[in-house]
N, C-alpha and C positions, 0 to 999 in steps of 0.2 A: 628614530632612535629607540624608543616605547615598544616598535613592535622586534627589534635586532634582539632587544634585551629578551624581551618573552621569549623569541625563538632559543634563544642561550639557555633558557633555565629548561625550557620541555627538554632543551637535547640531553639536558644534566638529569633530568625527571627517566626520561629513558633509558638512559646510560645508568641507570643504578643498579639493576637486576640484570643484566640483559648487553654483552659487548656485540654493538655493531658496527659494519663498514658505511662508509661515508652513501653507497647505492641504498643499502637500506634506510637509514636513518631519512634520506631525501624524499624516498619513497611512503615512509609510516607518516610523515611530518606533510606531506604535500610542497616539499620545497623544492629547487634543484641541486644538485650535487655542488657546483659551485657555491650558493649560500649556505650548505650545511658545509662544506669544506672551509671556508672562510670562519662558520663558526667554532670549527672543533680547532682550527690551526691558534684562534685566541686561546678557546679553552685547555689545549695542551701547553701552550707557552704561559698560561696562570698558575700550572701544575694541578687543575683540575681533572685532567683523565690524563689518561695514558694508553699507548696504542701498543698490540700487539702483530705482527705477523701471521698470521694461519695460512699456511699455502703460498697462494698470489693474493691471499687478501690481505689487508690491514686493518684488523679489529679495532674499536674505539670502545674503553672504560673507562668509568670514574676511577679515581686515583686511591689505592688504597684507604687512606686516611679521610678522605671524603666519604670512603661508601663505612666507614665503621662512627661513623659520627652522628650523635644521638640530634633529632630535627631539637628547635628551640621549641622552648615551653609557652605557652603565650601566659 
């Protein structure tokens, strides 16, 4: 469950600068399409990204209000 989680945050840590498709992300990450699929399908139904179409692909972003949000102060 420990490592789902971490995978969930790297994909959010990526997805901050940078919209990718589910082949890339599988590939930067070392995972398979299906595990990162399975994580971005949680992370868009949180309303943490949002996907776009370009072409045949389906891009994957953080969700506006996510990427303008200042990290916490420790």
């Amino acid at each position: 469950m420990l490592l789902k989680a971490l995978s969930g945050l790297k994909i959010l840590q990526d997805l901050l600068h940078h919209p990718y498709s589910t082949k890339q992300l599988a590939y930067r990450l070392g995972l398979t399409e299906a595990t990162v699929s399975s994580h971005l399908k949680l992370l868009l139904s949180c309303g943490l990204t949002e996907s776009q179409r370009k072409g045949t692909q389906r891009k994957i972003q953080q969700n506006e209000p996510c990427r303008n949000k200042k990290p916490l102060s420790k």
